[in-house]
C-alpha positions in Angstrom: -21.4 21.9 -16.0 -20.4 22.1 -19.3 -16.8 21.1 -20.1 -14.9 23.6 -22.8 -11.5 22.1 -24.3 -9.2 23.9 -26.4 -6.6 22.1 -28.3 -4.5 23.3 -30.7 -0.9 24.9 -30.8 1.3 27.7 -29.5 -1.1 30.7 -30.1 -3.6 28.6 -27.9 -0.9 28.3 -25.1 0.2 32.2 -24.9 -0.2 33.5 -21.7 -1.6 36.6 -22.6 -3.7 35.2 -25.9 -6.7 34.5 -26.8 -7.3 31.5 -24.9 -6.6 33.4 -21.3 -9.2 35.9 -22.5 -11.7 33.2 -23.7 -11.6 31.7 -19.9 -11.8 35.2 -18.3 -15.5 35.2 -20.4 -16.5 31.9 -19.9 -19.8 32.2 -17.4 -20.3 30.0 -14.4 -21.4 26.6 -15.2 -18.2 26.4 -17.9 -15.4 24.6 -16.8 -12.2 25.8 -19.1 -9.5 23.7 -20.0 -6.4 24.0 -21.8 -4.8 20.8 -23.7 -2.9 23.1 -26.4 0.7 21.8 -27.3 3.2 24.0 -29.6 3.5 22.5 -32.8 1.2 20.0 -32.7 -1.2 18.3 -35.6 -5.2 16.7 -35.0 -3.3 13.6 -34.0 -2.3 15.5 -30.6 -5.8 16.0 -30.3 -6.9 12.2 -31.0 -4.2 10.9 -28.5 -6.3 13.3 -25.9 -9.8 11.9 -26.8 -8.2 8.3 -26.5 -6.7 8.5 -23.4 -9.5 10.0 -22.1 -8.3 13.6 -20.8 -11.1 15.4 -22.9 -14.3 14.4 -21.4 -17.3 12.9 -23.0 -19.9 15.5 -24.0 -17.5 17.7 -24.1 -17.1 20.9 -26.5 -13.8 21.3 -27.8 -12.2 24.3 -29.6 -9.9 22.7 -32.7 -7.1 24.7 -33.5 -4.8 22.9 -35.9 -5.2 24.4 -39.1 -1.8 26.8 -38.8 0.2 23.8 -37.4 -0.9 21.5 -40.1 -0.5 24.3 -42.6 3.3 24.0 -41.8 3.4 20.7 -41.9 1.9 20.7 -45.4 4.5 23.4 -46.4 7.4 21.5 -44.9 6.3 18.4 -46.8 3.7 16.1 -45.2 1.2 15.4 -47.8 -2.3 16.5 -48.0 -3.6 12.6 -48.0 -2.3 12.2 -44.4 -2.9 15.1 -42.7 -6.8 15.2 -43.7 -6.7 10.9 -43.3 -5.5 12.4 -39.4 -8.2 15.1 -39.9 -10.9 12.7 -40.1 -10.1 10.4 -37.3 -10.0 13.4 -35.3 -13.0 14.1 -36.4 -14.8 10.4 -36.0 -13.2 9.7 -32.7 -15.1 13.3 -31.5 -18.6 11.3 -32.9 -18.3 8.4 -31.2 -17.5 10.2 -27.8 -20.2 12.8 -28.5 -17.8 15.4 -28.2 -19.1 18.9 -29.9 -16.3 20.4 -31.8 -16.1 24.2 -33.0 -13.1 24.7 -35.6 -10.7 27.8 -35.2 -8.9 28.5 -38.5 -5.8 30.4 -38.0 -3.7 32.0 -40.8 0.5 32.4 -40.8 1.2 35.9 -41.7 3.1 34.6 -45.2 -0.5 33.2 -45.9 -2.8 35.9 -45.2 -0.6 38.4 -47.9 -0.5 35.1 -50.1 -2.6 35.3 -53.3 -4.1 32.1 -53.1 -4.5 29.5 -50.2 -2.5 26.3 -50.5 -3.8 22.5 -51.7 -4.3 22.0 -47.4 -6.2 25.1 -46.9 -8.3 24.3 -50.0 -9.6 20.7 -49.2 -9.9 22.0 -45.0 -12.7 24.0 -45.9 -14.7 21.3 -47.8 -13.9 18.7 -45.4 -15.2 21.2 -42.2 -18.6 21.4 -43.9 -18.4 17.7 -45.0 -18.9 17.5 -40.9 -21.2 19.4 -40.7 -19.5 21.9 -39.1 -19.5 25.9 -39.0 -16.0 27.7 -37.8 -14.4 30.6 -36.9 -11.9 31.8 -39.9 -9.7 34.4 -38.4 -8.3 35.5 -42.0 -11.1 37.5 -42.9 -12.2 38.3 -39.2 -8.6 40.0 -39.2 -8.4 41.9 -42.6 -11.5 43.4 -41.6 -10.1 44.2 -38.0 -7.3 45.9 -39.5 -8.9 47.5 -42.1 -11.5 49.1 -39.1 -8.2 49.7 -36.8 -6.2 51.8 -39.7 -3.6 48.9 -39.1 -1.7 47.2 -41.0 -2.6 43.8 -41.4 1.4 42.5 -40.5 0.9 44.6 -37.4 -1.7 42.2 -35.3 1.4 39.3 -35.7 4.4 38.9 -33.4 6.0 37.1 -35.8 5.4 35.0 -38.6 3.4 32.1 -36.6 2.1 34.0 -34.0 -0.6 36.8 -33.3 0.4 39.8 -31.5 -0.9 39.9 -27.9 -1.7 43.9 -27.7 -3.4 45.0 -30.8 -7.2 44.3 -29.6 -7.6 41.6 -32.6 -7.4 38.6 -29.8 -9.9 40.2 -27.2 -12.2 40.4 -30.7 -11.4 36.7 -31.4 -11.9 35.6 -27.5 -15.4 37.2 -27.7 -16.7 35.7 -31.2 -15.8 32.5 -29.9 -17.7 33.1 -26.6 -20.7 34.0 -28.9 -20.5 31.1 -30.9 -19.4 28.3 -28.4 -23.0 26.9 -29.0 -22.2 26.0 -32.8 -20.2 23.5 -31.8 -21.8 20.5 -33.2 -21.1 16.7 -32.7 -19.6 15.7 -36.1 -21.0 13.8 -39.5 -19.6 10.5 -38.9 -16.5 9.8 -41.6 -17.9 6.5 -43.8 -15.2 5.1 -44.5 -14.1 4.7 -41.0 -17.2 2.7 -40.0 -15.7 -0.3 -39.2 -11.9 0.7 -38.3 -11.0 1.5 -34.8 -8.3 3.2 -33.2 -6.0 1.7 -30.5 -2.7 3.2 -27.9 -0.1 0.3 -27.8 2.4 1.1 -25.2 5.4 -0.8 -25.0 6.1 -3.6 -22.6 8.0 -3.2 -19.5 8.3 -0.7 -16.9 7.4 2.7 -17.4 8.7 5.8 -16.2 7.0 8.8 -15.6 7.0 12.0 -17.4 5.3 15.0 -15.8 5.2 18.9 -16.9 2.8 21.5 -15.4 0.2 20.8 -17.9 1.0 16.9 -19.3 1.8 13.9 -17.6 2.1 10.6 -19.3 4.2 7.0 -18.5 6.9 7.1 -20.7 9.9 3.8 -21.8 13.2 5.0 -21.9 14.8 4.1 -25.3 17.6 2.0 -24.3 20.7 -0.3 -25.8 17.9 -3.2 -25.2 15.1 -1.5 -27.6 11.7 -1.2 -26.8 8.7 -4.3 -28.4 4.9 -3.5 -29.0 2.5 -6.1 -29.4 0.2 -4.3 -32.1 -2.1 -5.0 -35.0 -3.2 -2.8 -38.0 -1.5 0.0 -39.9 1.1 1.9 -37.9 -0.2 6.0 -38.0 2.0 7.6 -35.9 4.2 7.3 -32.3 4.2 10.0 -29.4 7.4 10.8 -27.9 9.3 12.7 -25.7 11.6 14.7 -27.6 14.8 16.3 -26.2 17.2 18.9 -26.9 19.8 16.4 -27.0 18.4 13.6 -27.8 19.5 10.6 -30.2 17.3 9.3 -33.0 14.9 6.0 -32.7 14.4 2.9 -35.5 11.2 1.8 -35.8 10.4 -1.4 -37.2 7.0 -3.9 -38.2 7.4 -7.3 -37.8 11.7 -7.1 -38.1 11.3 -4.8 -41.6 12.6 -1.1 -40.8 9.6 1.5 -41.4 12.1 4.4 -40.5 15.0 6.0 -38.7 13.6 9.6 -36.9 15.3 12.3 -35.3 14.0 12.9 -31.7 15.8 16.3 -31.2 13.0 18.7 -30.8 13.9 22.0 -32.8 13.2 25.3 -30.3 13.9 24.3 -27.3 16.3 25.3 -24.6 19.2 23.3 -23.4 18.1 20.2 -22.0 14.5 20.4 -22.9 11.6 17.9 -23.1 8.4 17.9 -24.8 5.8 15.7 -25.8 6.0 15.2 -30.0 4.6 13.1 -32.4 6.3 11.7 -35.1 4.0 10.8 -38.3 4.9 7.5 -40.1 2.6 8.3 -43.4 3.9 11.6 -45.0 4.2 11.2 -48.9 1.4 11.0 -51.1 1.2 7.5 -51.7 -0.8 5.3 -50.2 2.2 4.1 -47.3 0.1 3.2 -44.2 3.0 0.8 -43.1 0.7 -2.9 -41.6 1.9 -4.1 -38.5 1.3 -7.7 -38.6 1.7 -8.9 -34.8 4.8 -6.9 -33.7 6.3 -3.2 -33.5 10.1 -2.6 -32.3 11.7 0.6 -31.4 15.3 0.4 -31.1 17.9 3.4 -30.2 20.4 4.8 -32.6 23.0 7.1 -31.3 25.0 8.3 -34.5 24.1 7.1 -38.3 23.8 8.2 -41.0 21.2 11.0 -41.1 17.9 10.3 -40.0 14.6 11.3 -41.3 13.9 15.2 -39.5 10.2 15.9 -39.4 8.8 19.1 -39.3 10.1 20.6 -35.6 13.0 18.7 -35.7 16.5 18.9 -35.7 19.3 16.8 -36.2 22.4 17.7 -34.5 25.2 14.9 -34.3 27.4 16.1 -31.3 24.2 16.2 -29.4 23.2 12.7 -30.6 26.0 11.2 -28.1 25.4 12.6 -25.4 22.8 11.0 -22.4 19.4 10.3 -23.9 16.6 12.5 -23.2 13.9 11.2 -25.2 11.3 8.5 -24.6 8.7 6.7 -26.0 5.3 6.8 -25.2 3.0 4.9 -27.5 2.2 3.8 -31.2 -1.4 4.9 -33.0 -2.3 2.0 -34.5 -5.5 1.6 -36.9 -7.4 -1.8 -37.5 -10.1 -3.7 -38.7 -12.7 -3.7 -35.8 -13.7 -6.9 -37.4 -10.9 -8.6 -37.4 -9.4 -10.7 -35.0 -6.1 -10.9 -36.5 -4.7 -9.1 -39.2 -5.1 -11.0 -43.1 -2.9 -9.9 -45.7 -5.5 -11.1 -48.2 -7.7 -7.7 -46.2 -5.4 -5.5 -45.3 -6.6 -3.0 -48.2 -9.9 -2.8 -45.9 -7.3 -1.2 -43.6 -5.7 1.0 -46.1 -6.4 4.9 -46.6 -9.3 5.5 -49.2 -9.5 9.2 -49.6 -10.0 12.2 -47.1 -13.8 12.9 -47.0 -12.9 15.9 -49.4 -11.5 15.2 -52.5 -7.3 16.2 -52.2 -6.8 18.3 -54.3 -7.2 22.3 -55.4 -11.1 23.0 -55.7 
């Protein structure tokens, strides 16, 4: 049996898109699954590996490259997002999990006249893997263009592809063709000797359960929430609310951040599973945890920091809490017992495996 996984964002997750129409082609002996969250980044995808949901051997259908596109354009740098990119990317390799890319395009972008710094270094770093994708830009001028359509036409909107125009049963069928160029990646160098660890907080869990994600959750409470953790601090996953509150997060008693954990797009009382990303700028701010990570709740301050997907509403930040924690992604030293201030540059980001920057 071979095990075929698709992560990526909302156009993976629409129920009449391309993903539906890859499974409806998939032969016998393929086992299809669906781990795509709206709005998510490559870390979504490394938190899946970790815990173990994607199985090992598995081929797996990457399709981040709109979402993170986004997230460059709404400000999270280039350095992080590829430094996310090619953990993704390393934690495949070392599970022997064979990885095809999917390169989506926002409609702004395809009618753009050049591709932006993110799009630039994606494409280097993809054959840096040694990997071959599927780039639907081109695939869809020339769908149009063979259609008499207008390019616009084969999007429902801005993010999203149109679901009747033929271009998606044309996608769903390349991909079946090319589901054997999935490779195992190049292993990433620099990340020889790091590793990659879940720290959950201590205490009693909860549980948090949708049709497609479950996951034991710690309700952010008036008591805070303490993770015993080592290494540099990437990001946290959370449950994110409609009304929700915001959440503190410290290393070792010295504040990192204050984030908002009202999920923007979501309908009155809604959950969803986020992450938050604790490196955005382009400086080299991997924040070290020495022994000690706390997560404390804040109803109303001053304005917190709103990610990308965010919101920040303050009537909604007093009324009862729907957000909760799930776990920190923490990167150390695999040779290190204990964390030394004297190393922790061994820890620190080096460069993406593509030079950053417009090429």
């Amino acid at each position: 049996m071979r095990d075929v996984v698709v992560v990526g964002g909302s156009n993976s997750l629409m129920g009449k898109g391309w993903s539906g129409r890859l499974r409806a082609l998939c032969r016998n002996g393929i086992g299809f699954k669906n781990l795509s969250i709206g709005a998510a980044t490559s870390l979504m995808g490394i938190y899946l590996m970790k815990r173990g949901d994607i199985p090992e051997g598995a081929t797996v259908l990457w399709e981040y490259a709109l979402n993170e596109s986004n997230h460059f354009n709404a400000g999270q740098s280039c350095e992080s997002l590829l430094h996310h990119l090619d953990w993704f990317m390393e934690t495949a390799r070392r599970r022997n999990i064979h990885v095809l890319p999917l390169q989506f395009w926002n409609r702004p972008e395809v009618f753009s006249d050049a591709p932006n710094d993110y799009r630039r270094v994606l494409h280097d770093c993809l054959a840096a893997y040694g990997l071959r994708q599927i780039d639907t830009r081109d695939l869809s001028l020339h769908f149009a263009a063979e259609a008499g359509l207008d390019i616009a036409a084969l999007y429902l909107d801005d993010m999203h592809y149109a679901v009747d125009t033929g271009f998606l049963d044309r996608l769903a069928r390349l991909i079946a063709e090319r589901l054997d160029d999935a490779v195992v990646p190049r292993a990433v160098t620099r990340l020889r000797d790091v590793e990659l660890d879940l720290c959950r907080p201590s205490g009693h869990p909860e549980r948090f359960e949708t049709s497609v994600f479950q996951a034991d959750t710690y309700p952010l409470n008036s008591d805070g929430l303490s993770i015993a953790a080592q290494g540099n601090l990437l990001a946290s996953f959370v449950i994110a609310g409609d009304e929700a509150g915001a959440v503190t997060v410290s290393a070792d008693g010295e504040r990192i951040g204050t984030y908002s954990l009202q999920a923007a797009g979501l309908k009155p009382q809604g959950r969803v599973f986020k992450h938050l990303v604790h490196w955005t700028s382009a400086a080299d701010d991997l924040r070290l945890v020495r022994s000690n990570l706390s997560l404390s709740s804040v109803r109303s301050s001053a304005r917190p920091i709103v990610q990308n997907m965010y919101k920040w509403n303050e009537a909604s930040a007093h009324a009862a809490r729907s957000d909760e924690y799930v776990s920190a992604l923490i990167e150390r030293n695999a040779n290190a017992a204990t964390p030394n201030p004297n190393r922790s540059s061994s820890l620190r980001w080096q460069g993406p495996s593509a030079p950053c920057h417009p090429v």
